[in-house]
C-alpha positions in Angstrom: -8.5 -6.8 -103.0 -12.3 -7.8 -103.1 -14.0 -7.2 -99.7 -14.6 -11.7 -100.0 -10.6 -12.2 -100.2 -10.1 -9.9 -97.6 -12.6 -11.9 -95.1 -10.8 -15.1 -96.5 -8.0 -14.0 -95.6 -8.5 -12.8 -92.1 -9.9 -16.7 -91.4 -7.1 -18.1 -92.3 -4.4 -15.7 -90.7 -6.3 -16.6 -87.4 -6.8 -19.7 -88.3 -2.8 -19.8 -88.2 -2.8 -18.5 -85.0 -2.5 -14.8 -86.0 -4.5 -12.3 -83.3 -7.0 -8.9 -84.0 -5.4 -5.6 -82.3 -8.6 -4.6 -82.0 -9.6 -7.5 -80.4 -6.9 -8.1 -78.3 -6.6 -4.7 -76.5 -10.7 -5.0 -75.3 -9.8 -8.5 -74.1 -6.9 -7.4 -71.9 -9.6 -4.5 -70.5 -12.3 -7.0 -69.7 -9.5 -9.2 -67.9 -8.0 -6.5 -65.8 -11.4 -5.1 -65.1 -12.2 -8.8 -63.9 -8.8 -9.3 -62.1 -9.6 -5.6 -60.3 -13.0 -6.8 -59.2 -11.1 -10.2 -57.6 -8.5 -8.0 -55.8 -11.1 -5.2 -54.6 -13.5 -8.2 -53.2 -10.9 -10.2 -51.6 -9.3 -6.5 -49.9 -12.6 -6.1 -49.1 -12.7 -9.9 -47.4 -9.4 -9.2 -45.7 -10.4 -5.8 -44.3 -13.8 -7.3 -42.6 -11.4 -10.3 -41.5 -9.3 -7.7 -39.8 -11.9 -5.9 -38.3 -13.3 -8.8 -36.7 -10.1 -10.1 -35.3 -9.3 -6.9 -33.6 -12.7 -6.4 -31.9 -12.5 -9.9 -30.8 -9.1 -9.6 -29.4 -9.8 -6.2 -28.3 -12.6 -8.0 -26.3 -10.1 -10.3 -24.5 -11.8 -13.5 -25.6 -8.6 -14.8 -27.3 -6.3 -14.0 -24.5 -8.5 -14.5 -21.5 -7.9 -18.8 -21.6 -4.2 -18.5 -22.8 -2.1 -20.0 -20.5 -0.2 -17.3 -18.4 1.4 -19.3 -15.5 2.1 -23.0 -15.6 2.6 -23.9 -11.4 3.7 -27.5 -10.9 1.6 -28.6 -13.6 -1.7 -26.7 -12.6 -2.3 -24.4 -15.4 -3.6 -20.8 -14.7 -4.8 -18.2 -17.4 -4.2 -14.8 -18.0 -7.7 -14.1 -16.3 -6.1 -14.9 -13.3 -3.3 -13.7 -13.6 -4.8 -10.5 -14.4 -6.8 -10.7 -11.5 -3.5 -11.2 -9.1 -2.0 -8.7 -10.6 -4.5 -5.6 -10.4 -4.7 -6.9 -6.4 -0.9 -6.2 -6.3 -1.0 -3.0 -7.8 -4.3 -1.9 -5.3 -2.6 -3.0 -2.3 0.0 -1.4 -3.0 -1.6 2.0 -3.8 -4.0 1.2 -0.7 -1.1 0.1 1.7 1.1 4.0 0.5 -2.0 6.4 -0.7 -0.5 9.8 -1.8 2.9 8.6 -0.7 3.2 6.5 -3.9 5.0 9.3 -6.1 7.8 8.9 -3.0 8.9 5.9 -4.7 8.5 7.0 -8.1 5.4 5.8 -9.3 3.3 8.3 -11.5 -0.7 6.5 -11.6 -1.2 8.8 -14.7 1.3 7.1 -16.6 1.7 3.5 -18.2 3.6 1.7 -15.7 5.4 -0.3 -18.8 7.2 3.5 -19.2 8.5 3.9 -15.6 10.9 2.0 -13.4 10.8 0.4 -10.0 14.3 -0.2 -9.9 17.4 0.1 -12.2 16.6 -3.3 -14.4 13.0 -3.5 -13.5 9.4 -1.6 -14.8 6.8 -1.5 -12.1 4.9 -3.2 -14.9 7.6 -6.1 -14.3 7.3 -5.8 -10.5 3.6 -6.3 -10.2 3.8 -9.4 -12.5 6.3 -10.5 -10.5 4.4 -9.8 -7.3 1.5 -11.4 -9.2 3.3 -14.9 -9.6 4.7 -14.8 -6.2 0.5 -14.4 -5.3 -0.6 -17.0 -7.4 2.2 -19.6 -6.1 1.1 -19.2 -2.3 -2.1 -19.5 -3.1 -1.6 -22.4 -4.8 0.2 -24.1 -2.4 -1.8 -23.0 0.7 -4.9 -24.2 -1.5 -3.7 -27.5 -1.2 -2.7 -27.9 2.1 -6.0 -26.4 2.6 -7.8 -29.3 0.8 -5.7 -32.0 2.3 -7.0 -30.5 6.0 -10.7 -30.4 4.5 -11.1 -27.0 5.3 -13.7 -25.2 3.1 -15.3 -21.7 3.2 -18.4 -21.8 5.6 -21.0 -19.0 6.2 -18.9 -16.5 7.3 -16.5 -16.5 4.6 -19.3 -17.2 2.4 -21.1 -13.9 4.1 -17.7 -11.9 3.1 -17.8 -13.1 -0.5 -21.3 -11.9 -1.4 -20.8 -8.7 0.7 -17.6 -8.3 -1.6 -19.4 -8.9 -4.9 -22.6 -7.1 -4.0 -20.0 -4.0 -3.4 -18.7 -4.5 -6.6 -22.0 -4.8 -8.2 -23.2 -1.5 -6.0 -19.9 0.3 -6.8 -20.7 -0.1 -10.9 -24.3 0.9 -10.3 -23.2 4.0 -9.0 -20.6 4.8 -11.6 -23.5 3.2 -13.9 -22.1 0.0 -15.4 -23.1 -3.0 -15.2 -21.1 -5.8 -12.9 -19.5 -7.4 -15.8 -18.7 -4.2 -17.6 -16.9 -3.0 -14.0 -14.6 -6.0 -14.1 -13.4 -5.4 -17.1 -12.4 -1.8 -16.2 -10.9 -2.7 -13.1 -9.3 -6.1 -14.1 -9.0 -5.5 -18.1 -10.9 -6.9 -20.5 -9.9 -10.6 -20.0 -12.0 -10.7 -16.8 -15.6 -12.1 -16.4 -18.1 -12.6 -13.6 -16.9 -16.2 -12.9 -13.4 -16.2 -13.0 -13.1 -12.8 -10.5 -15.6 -14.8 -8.1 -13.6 -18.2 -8.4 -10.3 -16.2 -7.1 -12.2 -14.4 -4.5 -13.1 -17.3 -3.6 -10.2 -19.1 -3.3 -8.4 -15.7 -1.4 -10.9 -16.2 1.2 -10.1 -19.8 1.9 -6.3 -19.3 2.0 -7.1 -16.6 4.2 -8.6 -18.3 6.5 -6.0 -21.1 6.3 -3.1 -18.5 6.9 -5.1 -16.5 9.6 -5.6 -20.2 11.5 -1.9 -20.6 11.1 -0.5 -17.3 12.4 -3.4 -17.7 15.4 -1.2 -21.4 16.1 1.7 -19.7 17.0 2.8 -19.0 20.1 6.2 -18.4 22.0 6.7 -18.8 26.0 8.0 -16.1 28.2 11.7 -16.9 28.0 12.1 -16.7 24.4 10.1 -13.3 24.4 12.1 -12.4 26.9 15.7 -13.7 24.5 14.0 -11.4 21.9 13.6 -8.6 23.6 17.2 -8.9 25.4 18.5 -9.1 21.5 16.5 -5.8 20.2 16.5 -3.7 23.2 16.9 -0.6 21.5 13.3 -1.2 18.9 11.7 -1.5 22.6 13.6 0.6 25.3 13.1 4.3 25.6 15.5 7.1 26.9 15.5 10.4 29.2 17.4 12.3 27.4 17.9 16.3 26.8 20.3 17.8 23.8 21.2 21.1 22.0 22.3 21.3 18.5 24.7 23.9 17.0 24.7 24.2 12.8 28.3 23.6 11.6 26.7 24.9 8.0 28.4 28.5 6.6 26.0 31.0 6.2 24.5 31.4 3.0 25.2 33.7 -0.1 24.2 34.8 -3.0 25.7 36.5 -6.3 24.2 39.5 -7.7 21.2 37.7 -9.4 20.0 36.3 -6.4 21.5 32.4 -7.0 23.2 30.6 -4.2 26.8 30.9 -3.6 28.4 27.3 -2.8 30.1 27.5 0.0 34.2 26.5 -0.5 36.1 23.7 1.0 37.7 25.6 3.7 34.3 28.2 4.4 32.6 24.6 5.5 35.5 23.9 7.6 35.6 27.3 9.5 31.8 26.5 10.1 32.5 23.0 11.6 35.2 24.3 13.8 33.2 27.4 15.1 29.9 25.1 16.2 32.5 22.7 17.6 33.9 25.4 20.0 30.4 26.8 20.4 29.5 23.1 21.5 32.4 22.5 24.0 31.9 25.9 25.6 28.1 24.8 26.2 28.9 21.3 27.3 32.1 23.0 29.8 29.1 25.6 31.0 26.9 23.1 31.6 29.2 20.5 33.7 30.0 23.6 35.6 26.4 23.8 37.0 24.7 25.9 34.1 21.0 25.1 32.7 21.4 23.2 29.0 18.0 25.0 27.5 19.5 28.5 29.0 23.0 27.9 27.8 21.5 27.1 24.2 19.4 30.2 23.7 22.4 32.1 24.9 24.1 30.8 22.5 21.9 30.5 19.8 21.7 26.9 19.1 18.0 24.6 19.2 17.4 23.0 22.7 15.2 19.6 22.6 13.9 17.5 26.0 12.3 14.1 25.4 11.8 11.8 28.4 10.4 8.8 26.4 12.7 9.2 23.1 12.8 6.1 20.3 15.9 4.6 19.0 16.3 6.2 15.6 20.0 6.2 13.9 19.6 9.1 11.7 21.4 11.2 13.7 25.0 9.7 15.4 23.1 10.7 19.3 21.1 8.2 18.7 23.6 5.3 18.9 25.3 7.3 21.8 21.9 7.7 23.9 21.2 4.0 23.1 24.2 2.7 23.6 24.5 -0.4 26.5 27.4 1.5 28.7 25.4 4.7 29.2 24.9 5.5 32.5 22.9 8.6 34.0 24.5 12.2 33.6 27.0 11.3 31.2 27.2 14.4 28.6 29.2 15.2 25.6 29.9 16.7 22.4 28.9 14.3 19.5 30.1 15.5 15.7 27.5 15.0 13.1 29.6 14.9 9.9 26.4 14.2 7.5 24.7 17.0 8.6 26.9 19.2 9.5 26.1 19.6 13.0 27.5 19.5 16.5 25.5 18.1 19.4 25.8 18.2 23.1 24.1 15.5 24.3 23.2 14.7 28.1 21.5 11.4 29.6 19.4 10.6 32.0 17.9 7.3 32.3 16.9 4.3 30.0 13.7 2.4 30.6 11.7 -0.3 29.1 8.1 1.0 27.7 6.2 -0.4 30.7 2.5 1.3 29.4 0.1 -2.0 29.7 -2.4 -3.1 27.1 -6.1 -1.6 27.6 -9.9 -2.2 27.0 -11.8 0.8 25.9 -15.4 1.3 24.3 -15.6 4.1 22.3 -18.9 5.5 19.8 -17.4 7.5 16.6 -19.9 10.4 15.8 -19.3 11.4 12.0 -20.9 13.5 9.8 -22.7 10.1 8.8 -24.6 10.7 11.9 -26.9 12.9 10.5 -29.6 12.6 7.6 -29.1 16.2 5.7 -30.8 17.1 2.6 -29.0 16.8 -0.4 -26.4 19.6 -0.7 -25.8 19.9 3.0 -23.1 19.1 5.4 -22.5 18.4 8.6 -20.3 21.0 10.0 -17.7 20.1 12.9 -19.6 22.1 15.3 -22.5 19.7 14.5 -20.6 16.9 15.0 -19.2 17.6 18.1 -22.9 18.7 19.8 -24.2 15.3 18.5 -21.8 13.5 20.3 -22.4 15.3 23.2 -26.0 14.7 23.0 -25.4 10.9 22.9 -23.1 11.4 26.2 -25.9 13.2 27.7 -28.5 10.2 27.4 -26.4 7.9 28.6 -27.7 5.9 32.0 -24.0 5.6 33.2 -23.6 1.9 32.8 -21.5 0.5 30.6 -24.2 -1.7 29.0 -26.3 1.2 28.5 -22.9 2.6 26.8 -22.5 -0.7 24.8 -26.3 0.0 23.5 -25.5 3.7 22.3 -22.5 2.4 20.7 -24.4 -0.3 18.5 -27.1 2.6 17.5 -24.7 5.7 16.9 -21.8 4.7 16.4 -20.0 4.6 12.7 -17.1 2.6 13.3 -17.9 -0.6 11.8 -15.4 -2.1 13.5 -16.4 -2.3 17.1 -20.2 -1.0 16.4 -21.5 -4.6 16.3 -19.6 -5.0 20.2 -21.0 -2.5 21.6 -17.9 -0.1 21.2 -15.8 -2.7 22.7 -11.6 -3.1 21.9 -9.9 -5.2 23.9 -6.2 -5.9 24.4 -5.1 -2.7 22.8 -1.6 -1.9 22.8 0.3 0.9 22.5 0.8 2.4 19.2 -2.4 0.8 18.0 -4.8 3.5 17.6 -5.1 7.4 16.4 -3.2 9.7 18.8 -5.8 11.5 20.1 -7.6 8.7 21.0 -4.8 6.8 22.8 -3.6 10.1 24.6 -6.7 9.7 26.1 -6.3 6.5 27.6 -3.1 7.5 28.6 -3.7 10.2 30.6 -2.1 10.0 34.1 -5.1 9.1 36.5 -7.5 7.4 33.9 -9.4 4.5 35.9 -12.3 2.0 34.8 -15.6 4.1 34.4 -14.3 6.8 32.8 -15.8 9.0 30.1 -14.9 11.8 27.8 -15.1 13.1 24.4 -12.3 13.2 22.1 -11.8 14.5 18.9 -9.6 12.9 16.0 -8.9 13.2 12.2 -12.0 10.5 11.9 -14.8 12.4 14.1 -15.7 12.5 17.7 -15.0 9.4 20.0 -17.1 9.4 23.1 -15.2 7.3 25.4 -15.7 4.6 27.9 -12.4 3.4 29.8 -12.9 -0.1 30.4 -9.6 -0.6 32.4 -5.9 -1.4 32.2 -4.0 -5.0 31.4 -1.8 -6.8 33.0 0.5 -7.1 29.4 3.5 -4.7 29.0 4.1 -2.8 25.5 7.8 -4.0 25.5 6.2 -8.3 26.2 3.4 -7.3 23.4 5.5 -5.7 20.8 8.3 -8.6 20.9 5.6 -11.3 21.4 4.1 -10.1 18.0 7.6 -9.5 16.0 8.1 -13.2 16.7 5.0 -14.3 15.5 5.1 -12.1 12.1 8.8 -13.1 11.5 7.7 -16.9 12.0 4.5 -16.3 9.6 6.9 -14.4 7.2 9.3 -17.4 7.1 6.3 -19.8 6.8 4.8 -17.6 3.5 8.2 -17.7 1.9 8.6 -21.5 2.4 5.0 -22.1 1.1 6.1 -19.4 -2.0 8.7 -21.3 -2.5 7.4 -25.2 -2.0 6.0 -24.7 -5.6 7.6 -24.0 -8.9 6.2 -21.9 -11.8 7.0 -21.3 -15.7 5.5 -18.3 -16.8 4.6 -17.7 -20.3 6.2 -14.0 -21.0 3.7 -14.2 -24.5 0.6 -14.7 -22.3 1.9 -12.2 -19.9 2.4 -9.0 -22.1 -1.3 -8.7 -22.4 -1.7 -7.8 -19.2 -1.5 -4.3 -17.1 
């Protein structure tokens, strides 16, 4: 076939529709090399679309204006909720310190991973917390308003000390304010919605401090109170011995612990318990309790001002209405495996009257070291009697002292000055102090506590009794209890679970 024919008859086989091989395959290549470059730019699209969504998410920007909380209409965002949150979980690690692995929280670990209670994460149980916070706040926020009470320049004064601590606390850690938040509160926070709830904190703080200060009770219902909880107030004379009713321990040939059997612990029980009635018998017979109990090897314990306390069964048997002095016997402690003989002497109520002290707290803070050095106690301690020594003997000129030297911030700015102290109110060593049989107005010591040197200044006693005080301020926190629950409670909330998750 002439190379023409041929040609001719390619045109009209495609012409027909016919279609080149040749042609066809390099087609197909330029199409999926197109259809590759589509898919790779628009992977390419997606992947950039991803990236940005997660660092603005990451950022909290999309969460931070969800709505979190809904309270009777009043819509609040995960900001704040955030916000009321991280201030449950600080109070809570402020109010119990180290003691916070006692109840089984591990700050090292997400708290999403570890239970408060059997159906409950502590995750759950700050939230919870959290929307508890944010519905008394609400609610006292409006009676607030209603009242017209606003912040004025003392609460005003509290705010900007608050945020310029914040702002002085990032500095040091070098961030900057906003940064800070974000660390402490989570990335949803920012500079205006922290200081907006800070804000409204302080003025339902000072709403709820004006309340509890409204309360009052008059001397007979203290007086019905105190008749009803005796035992929280009253204090006992009392003297005991205690005698194990454990078996002695063993051990195998490896060293591990024997347990004991069924009838060794009874044996033990019934040996203590005859050990107890032959002290108890000894002693009615004229002998001395704290002799008898060495001779028998047993523990002896005196206490003239003893607390109610029901962890052991003497103390519903000291405390108990029908005692009357000299009445001993043998008490059987089942839960700890223990005998007691118990003897009583008198019950009293806790008589000790409220005080006014001035007091100047010499710290290491006292002294301006160079860098590297400490203060040591020795130091401390000849500060603060150096202070003592230039005082003029006046209690003015000891109010002046106080206001220069002294680094408890707060009584510095009085002069020193607490008044109406009761008992139970301050650091041990202090209040031993102005305890002390004898102490009288005027005068002055030096006494040294876990927080530094107190130079003292006894101002003088009361009239108030710690039994009148204590009752008088159980009534007033159970009546501003009951009045926080029934403010919780005056307002309803829905709370978006979504919203939630985002936060801790």
């Amino acid at each position: 076939m002439s190379a023409s024919r041929e040609k001719k008859k390619r045109q009209e086989y495609f012409a027909g529709g016919g279609v080149d091989a040749k042609a066809a395959r390099a087609a197909e290549q330029k199409a999926a090399e197109k259809k590759a470059k589509i898919l790779y730019s628009s992977l390419a699209i997606v992947f950039v679309v991803v990236a940005v969504s997660l660092l603005v998410y990451n950022s909290g920007i999309i969460q931070r204006s969800q709505t979190a909380v809904t309270i009777d209409g009043e819509k609040y965002t995960v900001a704040d909720a955030s916000y009321y949150y991280q201030d449950a979980y600080r109070n809570f690690l402020n109010t119990y310190g180290s003691y916070v692995s006692l109840f089984g929280l591990d700050t090292s670990k997400s708290l999403k991973t570890q239970y408060y209670s059997e159906d409950q994460t502590w995750d759950e149980y700050f939230k919870d917390q959290a929307v508890n916070s944010m519905k008394f706040v609400h609610a006292v926020l409006a009676k607030a308003q209603e009242e017209g009470m606003t912040l004025e320049d003392a609460e005003l004064e509290t705010f900007d000390a608050t945020v310029q601590a914040l702002k002085d606390q990032a500095s040091a850690y070098g961030y900057n304010y906003k940064t800070y938040l974000k660390m402490i509160y989570g990335s949803v926070m920012t500079p205006e919605v922290y200081e907006a709830n800070l804000k409204d904190q302080l003025l339902v703080s000072k709403y709820a401090t004006a309340y509890s200060d409204s309360l009052s009770f008059t001397d007979d219902e203290i007086q019905a109170y105190y008749e009803e909880n005796k035992n929280t107030y009253d204090k006992v004379d009392v003297e005991y011995v205690s005698i194990s009713g454990s078996p002695e321990t063993k051990t195998d040939e490896e060293g591990n612990t024997v347990e004991a059997t069924e009838e060794e612990k009874t044996a033990a029980m019934e040996a203590a318990k005859e050990t107890a009635d032959t002290i108890l018998a000894e002693y009615q017979a004229g002998g001395d309790l704290e002799a008898l109990a060495e001779e028998y090897g047993a523990t002896y314990t005196s206490n003239d001002e003893m607390a109610y306390s029901s962890t052991y069964v003497y103390g519903d048997w000291f405390f108990d209405a029908a005692r009357t002095a000299g009445d001993a016997e043998v008490l059987e402690d089942t839960t700890y495996s223990r005998y007691f003989v118990a003897v009583f002497h008198d019950r009293m109520q806790d008589d000790a009257l409220d005080y006014n002290v001035r007091h100047i707290l010499v710290t290491a803070d006292n002294f301006d070291l160079p860098e590297g050095s400490e203060a040591t106690d020795e130091m401390i301690a000849g500060k603060a009697q150096e202070i003592l020594d230039s005082w003029d003997g006046t209690e003015e000129g000891f109010a002046t002292l106080a206001e220069e030297y002294s680094q408890d911030a707060g009584s510095k700015d009085n002069g020193g000055l607490y008044e109406n102290v009761t008992k139970g109110s301050m650091v041990t060593e202090f209040e031993d102090w102005c305890y002390e049989p004898g102490r009288k107005a005027g005068d002055t010591g030096i006494v040294e506590s876990p927080y530094g040197q107190h130079i003292m200044y006894f101002v003088g006693y009361g009239t108030t009794p710690y039994w009148y005080s204590a009752c008088e301020s159980a009534l007033i926190s159970n009546a501003y209890s009951e009045w926080q629950t029934e403010m919780t409670d005056s307002v309803t909330a829905e709370v978006n679970e979504g919203a939630m998750a985002s936060i801790g």
